[in-house]
C-alpha positions as CSV (number, residue, x, y, z in Angstrom):
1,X,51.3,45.4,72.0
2,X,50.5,42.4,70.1
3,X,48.7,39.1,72.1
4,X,47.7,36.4,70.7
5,X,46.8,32.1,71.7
6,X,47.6,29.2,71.1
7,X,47.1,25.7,72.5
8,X,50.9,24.7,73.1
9,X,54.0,27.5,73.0
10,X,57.6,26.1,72.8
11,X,60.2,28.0,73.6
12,X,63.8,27.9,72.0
13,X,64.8,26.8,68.5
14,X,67.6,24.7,69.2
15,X,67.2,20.5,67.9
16,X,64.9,19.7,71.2
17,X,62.7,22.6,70.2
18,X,62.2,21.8,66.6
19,X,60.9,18.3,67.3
20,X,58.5,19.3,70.0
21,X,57.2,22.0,67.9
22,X,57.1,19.6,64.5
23,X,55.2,16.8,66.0
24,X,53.0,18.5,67.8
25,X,52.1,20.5,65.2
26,X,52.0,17.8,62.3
27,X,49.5,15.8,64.6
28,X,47.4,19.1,64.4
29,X,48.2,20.5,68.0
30,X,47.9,25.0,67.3
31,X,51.4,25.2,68.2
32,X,53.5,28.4,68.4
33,X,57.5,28.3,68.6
34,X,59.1,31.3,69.8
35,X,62.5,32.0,68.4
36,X,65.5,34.1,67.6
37,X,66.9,33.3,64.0
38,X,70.4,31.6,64.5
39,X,73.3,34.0,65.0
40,X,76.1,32.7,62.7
41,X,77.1,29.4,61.4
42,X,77.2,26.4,63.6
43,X,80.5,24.7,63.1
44,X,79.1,21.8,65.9
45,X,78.0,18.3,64.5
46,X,75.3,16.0,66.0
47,X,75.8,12.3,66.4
48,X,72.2,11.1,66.4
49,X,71.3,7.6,66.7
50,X,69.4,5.5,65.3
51,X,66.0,6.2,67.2
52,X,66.4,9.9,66.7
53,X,67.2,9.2,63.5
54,X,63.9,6.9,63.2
55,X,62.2,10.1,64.8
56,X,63.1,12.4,62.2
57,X,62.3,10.3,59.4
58,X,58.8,10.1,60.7
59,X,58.4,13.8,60.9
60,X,59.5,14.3,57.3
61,X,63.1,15.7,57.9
62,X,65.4,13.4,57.8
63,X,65.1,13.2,53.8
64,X,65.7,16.5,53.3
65,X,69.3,16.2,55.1
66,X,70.5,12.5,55.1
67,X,72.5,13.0,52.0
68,X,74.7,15.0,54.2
69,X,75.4,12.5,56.4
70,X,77.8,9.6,57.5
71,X,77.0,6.5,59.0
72,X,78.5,5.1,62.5
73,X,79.0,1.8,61.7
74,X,81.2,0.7,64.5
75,X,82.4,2.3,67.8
76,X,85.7,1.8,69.3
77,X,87.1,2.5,72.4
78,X,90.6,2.8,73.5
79,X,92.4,3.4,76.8
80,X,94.9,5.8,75.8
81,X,96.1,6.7,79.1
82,X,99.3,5.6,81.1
83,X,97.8,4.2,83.9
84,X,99.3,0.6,85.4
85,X,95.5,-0.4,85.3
86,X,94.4,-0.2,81.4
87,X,91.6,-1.5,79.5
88,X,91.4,-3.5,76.7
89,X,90.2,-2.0,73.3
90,X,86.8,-2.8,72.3
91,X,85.2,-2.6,69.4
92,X,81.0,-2.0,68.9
93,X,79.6,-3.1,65.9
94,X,76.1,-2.3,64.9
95,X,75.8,-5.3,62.4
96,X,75.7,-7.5,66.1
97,X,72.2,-5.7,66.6
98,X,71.0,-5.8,63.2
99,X,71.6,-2.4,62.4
100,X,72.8,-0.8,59.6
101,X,74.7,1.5,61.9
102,X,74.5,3.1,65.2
103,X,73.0,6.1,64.2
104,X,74.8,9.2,61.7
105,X,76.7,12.0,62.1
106,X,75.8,15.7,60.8
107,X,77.1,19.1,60.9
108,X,74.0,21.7,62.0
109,X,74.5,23.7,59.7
110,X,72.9,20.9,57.8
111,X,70.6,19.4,59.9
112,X,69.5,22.7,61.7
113,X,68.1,24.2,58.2
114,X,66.2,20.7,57.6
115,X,64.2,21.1,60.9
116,X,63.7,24.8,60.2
117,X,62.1,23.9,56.4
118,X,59.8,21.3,58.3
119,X,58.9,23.9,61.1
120,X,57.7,26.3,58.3
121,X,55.9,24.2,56.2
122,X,53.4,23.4,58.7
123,X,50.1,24.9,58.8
124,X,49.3,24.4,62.8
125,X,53.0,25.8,63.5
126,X,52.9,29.7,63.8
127,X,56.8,31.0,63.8
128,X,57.5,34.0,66.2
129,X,61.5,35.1,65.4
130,X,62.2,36.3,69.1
131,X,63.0,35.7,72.6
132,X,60.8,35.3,75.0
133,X,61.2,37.7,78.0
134,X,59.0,37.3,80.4
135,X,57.1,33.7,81.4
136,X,54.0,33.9,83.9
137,X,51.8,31.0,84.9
138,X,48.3,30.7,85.9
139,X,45.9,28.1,86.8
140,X,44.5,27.1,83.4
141,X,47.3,29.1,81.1
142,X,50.4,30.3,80.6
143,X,51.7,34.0,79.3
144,X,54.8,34.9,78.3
145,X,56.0,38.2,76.7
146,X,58.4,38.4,74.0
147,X,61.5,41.0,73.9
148,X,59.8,42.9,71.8
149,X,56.5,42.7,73.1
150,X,54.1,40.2,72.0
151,X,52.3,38.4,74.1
152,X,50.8,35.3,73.8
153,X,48.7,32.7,76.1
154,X,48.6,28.5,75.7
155,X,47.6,25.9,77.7
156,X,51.0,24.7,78.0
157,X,54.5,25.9,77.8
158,X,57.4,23.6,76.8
159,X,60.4,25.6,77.6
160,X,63.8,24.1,75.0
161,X,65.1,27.5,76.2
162,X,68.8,26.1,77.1
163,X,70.6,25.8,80.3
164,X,69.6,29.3,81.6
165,X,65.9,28.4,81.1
166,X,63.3,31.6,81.7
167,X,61.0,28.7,81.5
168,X,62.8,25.9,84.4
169,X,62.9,29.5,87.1
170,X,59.2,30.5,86.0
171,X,58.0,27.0,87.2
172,X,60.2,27.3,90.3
173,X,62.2,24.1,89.3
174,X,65.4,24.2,91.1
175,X,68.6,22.2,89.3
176,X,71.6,20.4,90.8
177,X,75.1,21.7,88.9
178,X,78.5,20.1,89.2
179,X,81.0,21.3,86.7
180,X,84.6,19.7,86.4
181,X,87.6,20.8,85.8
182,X,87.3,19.6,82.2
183,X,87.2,21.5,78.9
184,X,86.1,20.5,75.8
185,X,87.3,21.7,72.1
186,X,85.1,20.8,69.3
187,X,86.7,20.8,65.5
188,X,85.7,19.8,62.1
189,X,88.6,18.2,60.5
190,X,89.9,16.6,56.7
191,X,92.3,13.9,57.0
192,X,94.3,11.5,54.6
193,X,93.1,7.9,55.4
194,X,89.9,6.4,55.2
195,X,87.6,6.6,58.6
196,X,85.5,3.3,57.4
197,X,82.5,4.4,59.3
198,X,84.3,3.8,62.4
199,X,83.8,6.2,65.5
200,X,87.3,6.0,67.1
201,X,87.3,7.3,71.2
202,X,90.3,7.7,73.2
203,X,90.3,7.7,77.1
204,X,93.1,9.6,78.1
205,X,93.5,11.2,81.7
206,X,91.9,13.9,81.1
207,X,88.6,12.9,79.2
208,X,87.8,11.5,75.4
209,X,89.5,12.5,72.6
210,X,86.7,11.3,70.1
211,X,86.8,11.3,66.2
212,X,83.3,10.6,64.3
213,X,82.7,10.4,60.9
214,X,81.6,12.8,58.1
215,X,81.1,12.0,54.8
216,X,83.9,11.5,52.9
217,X,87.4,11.4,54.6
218,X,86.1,14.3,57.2
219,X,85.7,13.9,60.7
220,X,84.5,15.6,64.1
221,X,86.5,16.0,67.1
222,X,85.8,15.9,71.0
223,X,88.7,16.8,72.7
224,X,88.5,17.2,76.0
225,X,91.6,18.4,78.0
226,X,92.1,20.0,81.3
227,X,91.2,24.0,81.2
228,X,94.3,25.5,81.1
229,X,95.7,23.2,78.7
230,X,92.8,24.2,76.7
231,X,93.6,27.6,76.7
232,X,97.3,26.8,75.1
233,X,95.6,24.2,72.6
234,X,93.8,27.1,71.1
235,X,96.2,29.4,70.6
236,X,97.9,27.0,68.4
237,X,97.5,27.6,64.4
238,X,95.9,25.2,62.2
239,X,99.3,24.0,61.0
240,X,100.2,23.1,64.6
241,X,96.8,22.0,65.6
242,X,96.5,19.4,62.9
243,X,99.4,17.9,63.9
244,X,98.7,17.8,67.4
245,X,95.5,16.0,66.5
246,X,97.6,13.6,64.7
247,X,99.8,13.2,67.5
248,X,97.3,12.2,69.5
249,X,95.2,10.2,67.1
250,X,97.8,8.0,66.7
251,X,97.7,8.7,63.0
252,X,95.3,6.4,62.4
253,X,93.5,8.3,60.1
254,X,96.4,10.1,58.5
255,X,97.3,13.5,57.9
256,X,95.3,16.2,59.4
257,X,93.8,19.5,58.4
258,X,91.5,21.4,60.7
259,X,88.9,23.1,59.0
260,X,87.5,26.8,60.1
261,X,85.2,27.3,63.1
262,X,87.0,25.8,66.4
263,X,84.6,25.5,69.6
264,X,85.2,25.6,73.1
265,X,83.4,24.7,75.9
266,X,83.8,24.1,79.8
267,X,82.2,21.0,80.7
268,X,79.5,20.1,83.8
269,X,76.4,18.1,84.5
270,X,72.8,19.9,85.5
271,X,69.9,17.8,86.1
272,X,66.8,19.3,87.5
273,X,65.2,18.1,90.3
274,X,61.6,17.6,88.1
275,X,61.0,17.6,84.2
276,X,57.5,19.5,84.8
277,X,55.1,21.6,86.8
278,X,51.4,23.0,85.7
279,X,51.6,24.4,82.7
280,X,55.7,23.9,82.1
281,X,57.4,21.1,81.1
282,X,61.2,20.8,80.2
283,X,63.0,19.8,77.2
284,X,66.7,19.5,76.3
285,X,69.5,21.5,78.3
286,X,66.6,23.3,80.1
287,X,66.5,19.8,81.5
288,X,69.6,18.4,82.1
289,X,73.3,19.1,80.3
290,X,75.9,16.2,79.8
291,X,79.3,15.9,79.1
292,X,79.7,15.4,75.3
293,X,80.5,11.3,76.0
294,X,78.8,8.4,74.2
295,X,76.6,11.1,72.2
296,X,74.3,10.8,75.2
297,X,73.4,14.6,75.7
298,X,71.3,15.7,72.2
299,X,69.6,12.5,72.1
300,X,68.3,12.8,75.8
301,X,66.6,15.9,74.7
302,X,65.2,14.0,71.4
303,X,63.4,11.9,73.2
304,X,62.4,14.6,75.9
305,X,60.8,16.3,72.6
306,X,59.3,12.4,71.4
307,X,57.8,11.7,74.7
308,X,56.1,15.3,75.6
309,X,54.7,15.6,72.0
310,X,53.0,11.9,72.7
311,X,51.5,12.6,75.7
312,X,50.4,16.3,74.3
313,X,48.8,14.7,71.8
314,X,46.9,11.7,73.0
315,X,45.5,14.5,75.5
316,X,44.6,16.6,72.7
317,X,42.3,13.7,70.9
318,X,40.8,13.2,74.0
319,X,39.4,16.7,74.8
320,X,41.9,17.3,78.0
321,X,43.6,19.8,79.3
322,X,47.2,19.8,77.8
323,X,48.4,21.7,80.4
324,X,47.0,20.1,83.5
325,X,49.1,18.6,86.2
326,X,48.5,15.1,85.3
327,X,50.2,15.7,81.9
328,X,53.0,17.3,83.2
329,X,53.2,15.0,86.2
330,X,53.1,12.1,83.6
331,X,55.9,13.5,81.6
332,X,58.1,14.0,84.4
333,X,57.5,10.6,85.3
334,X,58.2,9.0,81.9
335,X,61.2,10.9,81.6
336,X,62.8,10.4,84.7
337,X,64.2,7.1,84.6
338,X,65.8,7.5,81.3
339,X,67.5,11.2,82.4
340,X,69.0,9.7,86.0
341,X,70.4,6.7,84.2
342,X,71.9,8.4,81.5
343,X,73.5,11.2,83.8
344,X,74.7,8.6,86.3
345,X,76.3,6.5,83.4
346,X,78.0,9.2,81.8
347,X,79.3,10.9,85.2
348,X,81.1,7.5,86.7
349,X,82.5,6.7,83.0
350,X,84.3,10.5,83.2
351,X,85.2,10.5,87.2
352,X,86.9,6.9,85.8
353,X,89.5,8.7,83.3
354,X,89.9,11.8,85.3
355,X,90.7,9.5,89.0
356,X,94.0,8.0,90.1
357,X,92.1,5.7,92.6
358,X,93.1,2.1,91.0
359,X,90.2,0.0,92.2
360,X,88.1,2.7,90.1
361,X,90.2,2.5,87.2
362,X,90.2,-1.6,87.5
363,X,86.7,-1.7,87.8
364,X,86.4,0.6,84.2
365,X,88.6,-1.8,82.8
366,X,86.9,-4.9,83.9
367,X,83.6,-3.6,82.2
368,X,85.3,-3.0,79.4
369,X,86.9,-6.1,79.4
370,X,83.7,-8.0,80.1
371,X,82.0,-6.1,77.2
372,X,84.7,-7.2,74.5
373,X,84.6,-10.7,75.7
374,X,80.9,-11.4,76.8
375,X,79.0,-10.7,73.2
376,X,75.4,-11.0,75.1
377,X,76.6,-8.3,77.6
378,X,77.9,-6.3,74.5
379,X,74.5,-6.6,72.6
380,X,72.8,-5.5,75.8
381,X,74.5,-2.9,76.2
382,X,74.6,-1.8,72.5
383,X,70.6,-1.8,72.7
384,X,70.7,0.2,75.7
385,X,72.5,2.8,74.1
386,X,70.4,3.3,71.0
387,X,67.2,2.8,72.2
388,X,66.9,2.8,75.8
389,X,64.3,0.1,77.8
390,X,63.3,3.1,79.8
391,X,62.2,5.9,77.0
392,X,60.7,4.3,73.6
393,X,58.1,6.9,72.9
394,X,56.3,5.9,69.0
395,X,58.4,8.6,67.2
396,X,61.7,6.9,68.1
397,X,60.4,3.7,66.9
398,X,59.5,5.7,63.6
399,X,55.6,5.6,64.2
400,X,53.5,9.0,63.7
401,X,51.6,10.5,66.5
């Protein structure tokens, strides 16, 4: 049996993962990731925005994949449903804020093997391609076996390990589920007309039907239907499928061809009831999972990632225990406010499209409303979204640890 140490251990290699591991490693914290090598190709994309995109670039990775990326310019919403009560269309521009765009939008299969280069290339990052097994805690450490039986011991444990976290039911941290009767179908699609940068999102009864740009005239879809209409959607052949996408899109960008690699997934909301305990703290899905709205979910555990690595490392130059209870307790603390609003946020907007009770649906349409009209609002809001007041750890403002 192998064993070895280290001073911090992340678990799972997913986006959340990476960046812990990364910056606490490039700030010179003996890190070790713990691993499986992806199985397959990851059709998915990731819409990151402009702090995790600020984020990246500080940790070198960003360079190595941003040719292979497309720019959200604009965001525009439209009530597609046929409700009496509708909203208006509004449109988000990033130009209002001074930005270049919201954020950009990437297939993993590009921007996973960027992190992976960066993760290697570091000489504090030690790379164990497994899965952890078993995770113990103790009073000054942490142990945790690997499937195929390496152990090894650190001061603290960040656990990216996914919504079935080994790590969240070692520390004893109990999570709050509510799923809906929502499914959502993710595709990569070619169409005929120019997309201009534009993130186009439909409301429709049963959830967003979203279309974000990839370079070139590709886009991404979120569709998210009712379950068993999903299960007839997918049946459909690509011919047929296009052309339902079209439907739907309103052909506004044209003739559609779905490419290869369709995705489904049945949609809920976890949060936990703490980020951290001695010893543990959680990143990512381990933390909470969102429905894929507003491109709210991936980000949240970005800036999980930013804010643990910050507080690791300011420990770290200061000769403390990484692991203690008052770093844990303080990332708990600094994460709180920013995974409670987001979750609430995205949870009223989808109980709005999916409820027939009208002074719900008037209320979504008088925010919307006020939000095209009142530009202040509109820039407030817009700020919110890509950097939020309540989370604005240095790496998401593009400063090194």
């Amino acid at each position: 049996m192998k064993s070895s140490s280290a001073q911090c251990l992340v678990i799972g290699g997913g986006p959340a993962g990476l960046t812990a591991a990364t910056a606490l490693a490039s700030a010179g914290v003996e890190t070790v990731l713990v691993a499986a090598p992806a199985a397959g190709v990851d059709h998915r994309t990731t819409a990151l925005l402009d702090s995790s995109v600020k984020a990246l670039t500080a940790l070198d990775v960003w360079e190595q994949c941003c040719a292979e990326a497309a720019p959200l310019k604009a965001i525009r919403i439209i009530d597609d449903t046929r409700r009496l009560l509708r909203a208006p269309e509004v449109l988000f521009a990033a130009e209002e804020i001074g930005l270049d765009a919201f954020g950009q939008n990437i297939e993993n299969r590009r921007l996973m093997p960027a992190l992976e280069r960066r993760a290697r290339a570091l000489a504090s990052l030690t790379w164990i391609e497994d899965q952890a097994d078993v995770v113990q805690v103790a009073d000054t450490s942490a142990t945790i076996r690997t499937v195929a039986g390496t152990v090894i011991t650190a001061r603290l444990v960040i656990g990216a390990d996914g919504r079935h976290s080994l790590c969240r039911a070692a520390a004893g941290i109990a999570v709050a589920r509510r799923t809906y009767a929502q499914t959502a179908l993710t595709f990569n699609l070619r169409h005929a007309r120019q997309h201009h940068n534009i993130s186009t999102e439909f409301h429709t009864e049963t959830g967003p039907f979203t279309l974000v740009p990839l370079p070139g005239r590709r886009a991404s879809l979120v569709f998210v239907v009712h379950p068993d209409e999903a299960r007839d959607l997918i049946k459909l052949s690509d011919c047929l499928m296009g052309e339902e996408i079209e439907r739907r899109s309103h052909s506004i960008l044209g003739g559609i061809e779905v490419e290869p690699g369709r995705g489904v997934f049945p949609l809920s909301v976890e949060t936990t009831t703490r980020c951290g305990a001695p010893r543990i703290v959680l990143v990512g899905e381990a933390a909470h999972t969102l429905p894929p709205i507003g491109a709210q979910g991936l980000n949240l555990g970005l800036r999980d990632a930013a804010t643990i690595a910050e507080i690791v490392v300011t420990a770290h130059r200061e000769g403390a225990d990484i692991g203690a209870s008052k770093v844990t307790d303080q990332y708990g603390r600094m994460r709180r406010a920013d995974i409670i609003s987001r979750t609430v946020a995205v949870d009223v907007l989808n109980r709005s499209l999916l409820s027939d009770f009208l002074p719900l649906q008037a209320a979504r349409g008088l925010g919307l409303f006020l939000l095209g009209r009142a530009a202040p609002l509109r820039r407030g809001a817009m700020r919110e979204g890509v950097m939020p007041f309540a989370s604005q750890p240095r790496l998401m403002r593009g400063l090194a640890l």
